[in-house]
N, C-alpha and C positions, 0 to 999 in steps of 0.2 A: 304282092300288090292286091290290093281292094275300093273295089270299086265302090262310090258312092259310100267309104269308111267315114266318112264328117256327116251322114246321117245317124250314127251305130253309137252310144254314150260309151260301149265296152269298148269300141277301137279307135275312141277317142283319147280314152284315157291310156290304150295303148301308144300310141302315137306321141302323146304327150309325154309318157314315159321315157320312149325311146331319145325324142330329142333332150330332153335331162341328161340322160347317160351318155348322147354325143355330146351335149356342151359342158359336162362335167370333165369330163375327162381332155376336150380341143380349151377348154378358154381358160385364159391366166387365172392362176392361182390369189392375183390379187381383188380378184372383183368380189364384190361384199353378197351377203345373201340377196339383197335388194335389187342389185344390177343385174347379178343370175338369175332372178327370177322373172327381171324384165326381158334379156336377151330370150331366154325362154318361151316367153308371151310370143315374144318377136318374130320368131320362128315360127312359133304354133299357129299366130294369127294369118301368119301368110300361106302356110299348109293348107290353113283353111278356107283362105279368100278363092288359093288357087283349086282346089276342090267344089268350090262351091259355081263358079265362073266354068269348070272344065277343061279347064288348062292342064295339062299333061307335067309332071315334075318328077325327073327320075335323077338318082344319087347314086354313086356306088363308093364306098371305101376309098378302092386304087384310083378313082379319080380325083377326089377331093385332098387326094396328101400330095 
């Protein structure tokens, strides 16, 4: 975890990475590049809202399956 990461352009792009490689690998094989890349936004954007607000969001693997 890192604090204040949606100020840092380097762990931004980590970030945004990481959620690629989870929804690459959790969301249907059917959806187009176009929808991937919105779900992706999707995510990102709210990482970032809730970063920026200070809102606390923690995830772990074993929970999410």
């Amino acid at each position: 975890m890192v604090q204040n990461w949606h100020q840092s352009a380097q762990t931004q792009k980590q970030v945004r990475a990481e959620i690629e490689r989870v929804l690459d690998a959790d969301l249907p094989e059917t959806y187009d590049r176009t929808t991937f890349k919105q779900k992706c936004d999707n995510v990102y954007d709210l990482a970032v809202d809730y970063a920026m607000k200070g809102r606390k969001w923690a995830a772990s693997a074993a929970i999410s399956r």
